[in-house]
Steps between C-alpha positions, in 0.01 A plus 500: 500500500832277391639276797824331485529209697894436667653217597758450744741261529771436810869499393612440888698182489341244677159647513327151414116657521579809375383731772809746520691340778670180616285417795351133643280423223832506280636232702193335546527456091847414509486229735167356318748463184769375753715190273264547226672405171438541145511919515541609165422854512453790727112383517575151589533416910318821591805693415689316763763395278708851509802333355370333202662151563157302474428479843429666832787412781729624711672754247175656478475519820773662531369766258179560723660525802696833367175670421324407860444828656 
């Protein structure tokens, strides 16, 4: 018997862990990366970084708090 293996991935913005909704652990991520620097990709800072300018502040805060439920 064939078995296919599937792989899902969350495209909910600000879903840091990936669980299908923006809930504590998402902000427990986002403040971990809190002032990091040095984000060069959507990888980098945990994700936190949601408008690419190399580090995780207040405009990305700004981001989160319009997906908190």
């Amino acid at each position: 018997m064939a078995q296919t293996a599937l792989t899902l991935t969350s495209t909910i913005p600000c879903d840091l862990d990936g669980n299908f909704t923006v809930d504590i652990l998402d902000l427990g991520i986002f403040a971990y990366h809190w002032l990091e620097t040095g984000c060069t990709g959507p990888e980098t800072c945990g994700g936190a970084d949601f408008d690419a300018s190399g580090k995780v502040d207040y405009l990305d805060y700004a981001i989160f708090s319009q997906c908190w439920p």
